[in-house]
N, C-alpha and C positions, 0 to 999 in steps of 0.2 A: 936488408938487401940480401944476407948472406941464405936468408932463409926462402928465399924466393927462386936464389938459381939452381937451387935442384927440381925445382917444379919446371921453371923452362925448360932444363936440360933433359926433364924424363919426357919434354913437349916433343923437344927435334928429334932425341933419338927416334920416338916411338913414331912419329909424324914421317922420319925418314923410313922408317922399316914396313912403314903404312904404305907410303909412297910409292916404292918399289913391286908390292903387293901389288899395285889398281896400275900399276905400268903395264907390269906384265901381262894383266886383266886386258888392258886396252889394245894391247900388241895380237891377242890371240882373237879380241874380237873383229879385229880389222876387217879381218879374210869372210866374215859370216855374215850372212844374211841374217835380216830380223830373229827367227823365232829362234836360233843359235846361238845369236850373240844374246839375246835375252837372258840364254841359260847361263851364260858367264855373269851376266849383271846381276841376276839373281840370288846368286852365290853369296853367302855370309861375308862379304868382303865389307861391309861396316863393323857388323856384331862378329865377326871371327875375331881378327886381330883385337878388337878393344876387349873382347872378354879374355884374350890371350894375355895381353899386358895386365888385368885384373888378375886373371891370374897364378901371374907370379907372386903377388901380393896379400891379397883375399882371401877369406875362406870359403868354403863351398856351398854355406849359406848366404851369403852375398851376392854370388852367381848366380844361388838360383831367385833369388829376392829380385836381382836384375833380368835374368831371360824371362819371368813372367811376361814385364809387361812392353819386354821386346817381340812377345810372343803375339800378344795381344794386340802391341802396337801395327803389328800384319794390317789388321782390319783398316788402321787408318792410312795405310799402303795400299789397299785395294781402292780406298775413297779416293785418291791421289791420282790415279791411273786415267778414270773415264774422266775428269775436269779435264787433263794436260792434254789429252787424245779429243777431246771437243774442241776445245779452242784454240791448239794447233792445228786442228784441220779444218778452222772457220778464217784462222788470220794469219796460219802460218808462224814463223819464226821459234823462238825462243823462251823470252822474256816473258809475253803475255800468259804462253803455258803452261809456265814452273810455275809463276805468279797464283794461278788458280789454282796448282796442283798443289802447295802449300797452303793453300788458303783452307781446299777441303779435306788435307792431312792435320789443318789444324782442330778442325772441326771434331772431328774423330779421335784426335788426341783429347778434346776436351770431352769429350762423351767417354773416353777411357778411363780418365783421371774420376768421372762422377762414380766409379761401380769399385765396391772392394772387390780384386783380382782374385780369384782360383783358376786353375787349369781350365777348367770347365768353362768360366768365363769366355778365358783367353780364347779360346775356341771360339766359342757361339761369337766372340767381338768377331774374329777373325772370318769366320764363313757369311757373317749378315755384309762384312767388307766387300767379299769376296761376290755374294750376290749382286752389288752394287755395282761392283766391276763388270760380270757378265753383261745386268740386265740396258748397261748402256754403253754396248760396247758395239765398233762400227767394223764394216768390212773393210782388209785388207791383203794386200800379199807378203805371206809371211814366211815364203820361201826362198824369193829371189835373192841373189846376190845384188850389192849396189853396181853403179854403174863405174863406178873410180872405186879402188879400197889403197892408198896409200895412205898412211895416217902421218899427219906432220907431226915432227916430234916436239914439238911447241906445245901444243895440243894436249898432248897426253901428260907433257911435262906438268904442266895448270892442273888438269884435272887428278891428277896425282898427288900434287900438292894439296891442294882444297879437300881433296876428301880424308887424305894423312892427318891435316892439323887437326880437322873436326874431330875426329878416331881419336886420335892421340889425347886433343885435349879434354874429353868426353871420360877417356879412361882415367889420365892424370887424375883428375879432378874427380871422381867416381868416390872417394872417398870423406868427400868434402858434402858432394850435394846430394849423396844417397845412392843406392841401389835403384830407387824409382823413376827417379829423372835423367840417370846413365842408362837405364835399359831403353826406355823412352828418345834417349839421342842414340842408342845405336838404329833404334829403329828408323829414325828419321831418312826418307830413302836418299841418302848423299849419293851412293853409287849411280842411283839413277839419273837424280837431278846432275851428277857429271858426264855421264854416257851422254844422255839428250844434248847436251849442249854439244858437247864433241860430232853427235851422228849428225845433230841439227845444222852446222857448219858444213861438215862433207858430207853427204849424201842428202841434206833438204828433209823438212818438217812431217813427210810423208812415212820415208822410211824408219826416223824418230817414234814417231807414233806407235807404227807397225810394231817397231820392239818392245818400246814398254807397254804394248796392249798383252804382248806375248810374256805379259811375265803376271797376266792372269792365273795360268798355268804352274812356267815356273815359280813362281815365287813359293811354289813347295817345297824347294832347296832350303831357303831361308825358314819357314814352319819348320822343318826336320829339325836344322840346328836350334832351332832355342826350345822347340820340346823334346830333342835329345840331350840337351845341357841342362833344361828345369829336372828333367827326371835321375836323371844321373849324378847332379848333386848332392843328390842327397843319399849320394851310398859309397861317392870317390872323393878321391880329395882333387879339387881346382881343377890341378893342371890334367891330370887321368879325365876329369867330366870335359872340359875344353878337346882332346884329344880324340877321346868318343865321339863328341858333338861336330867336330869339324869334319871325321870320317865320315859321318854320316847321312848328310847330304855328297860326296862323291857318287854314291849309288844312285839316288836317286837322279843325279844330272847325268849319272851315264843312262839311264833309262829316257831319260828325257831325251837325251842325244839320239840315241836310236829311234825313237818316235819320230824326232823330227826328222831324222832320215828318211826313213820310209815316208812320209808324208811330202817330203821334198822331190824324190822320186817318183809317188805317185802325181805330185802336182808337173810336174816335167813333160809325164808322160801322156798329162792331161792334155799339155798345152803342145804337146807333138802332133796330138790326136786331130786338138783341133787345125793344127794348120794343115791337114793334109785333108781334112774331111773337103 
């Protein structure tokens, strides 16, 4: 027993410190429309924190033995995307969506798991993903603002929690079931699969959709960090490649940020145009 509650106890810490992380995630996306808040969902806010908690621990080869095939794991994140976005917008809701979007992130997890990993791989998995996403992805508005953005603090609270213990207990355990199958759970899209539920509740299946279509895109954020953390391990130690790795999609989301600005504005100015034409 006695050997057991330090494994709980590194659960709650890190589950708490995880928690507060995707709060504050959820607090900033309130205010934004789809392809915005997208940029925040896409953020290493699985694989940040859990390779942070690694580590403290781990050595540098572990990290990167892990961000391969979190790297990799992208491509079965883009498979995830066009299943939840088709059959939330055939039946709406929730439940039926994640359902499917798991189904075909399984898929793709198991075509990862058939190939021995290189970078290279990782890549070529992550862009045939990625074409998958494109080649069945539907029109939407991915500028507007919802119509209500209050977020009940219930809400965030669940989704907070759920994504922490997963995190937490993913890294906990990282030691136990390997570098493969912890890089593999960080990649698993919890952030998303929390956001949907949360946008799916206030704003309706539609604007859900709209976001995680929009993280065709970003989910560049999320590529940056694990192929700034596979390449970096192997010349810093841990916490320095963790460090690097996390600065490193910043850039790229501020780039994204401004894209979508300008694109929000030209979209504005579209729809001024046409109400006056």
């Amino acid at each position: 027993m006695e050997s057991v509650l330090p494994i709980i106890g590194g659960i709650v810490w890190k589950a708490g410190v995880t928690a507060i992380v995707l709060l504050l995630v959820s607090k900033v996306g309130e205010r934004l429309g789809p392809f915005m808040a997208s940029i925040v969902m896409a953020f290493p806010m699985n694989a940040g924190p859990g390779y942070f908690f690694l580590a403290l621990t781990e050595e540098p080869q572990f990290m990167a033995a892990g961000a391969l095939p979190s790297l990799a794991g992208t491509g079965a994140v883009f498979m995830f995307i066009p299943a939840y976005v088709h059959v939330a917008s055939r039946w709406g809701g929730f439940v039926l969506p994640v359902l499917a979007g798991i189904a075909s992130w399984s898929v793709g997890a198991w075509i990862i798991a058939q190939i021995d990993l290189t970078l290279t791989w990782a890549f070529i998995l992550t862009g045939a993903g990625a074409v998958v996403a494109v080649i069945f992805s539907r029109q939407f508005d991915f500028h507007s603002a919802p119509k209500f953005a209050r977020l009940p603090f219930h809400f965030m609270v669940g989704r907070a929690i759920v994504g922490g213990l997963i995190v937490a207990t993913a890294a906990t355990l990282a030691n136990i079931v390997g570098p493969y199958i912890a890089g593999m759970a960080f990649a698993f899209p919890t952030t998303i699969c929390a956001t949907m539920w949360m946008m799916t509740r206030l704003f309706g299946a539609t604007f859900a959709a709209a976001t995680i279509q929009s993280a065709r895109l970003t989910m560049i954020n999320y590529i940056t960090f694990c192929a700034v953390l596979y390449l970096s391990a192997e010349h810093l130690t841990s916490m320095q490649a963790w460090t690097v790795a996390i600065i490193a999609p910043m850039f790229t989301s501020a780039g994204l940020a401004l894209f979508g600005h300008r694109a929000r504005v030209r979209a504005a100015a579209k729809h001024q145009s046409d109400l006056t034409a």
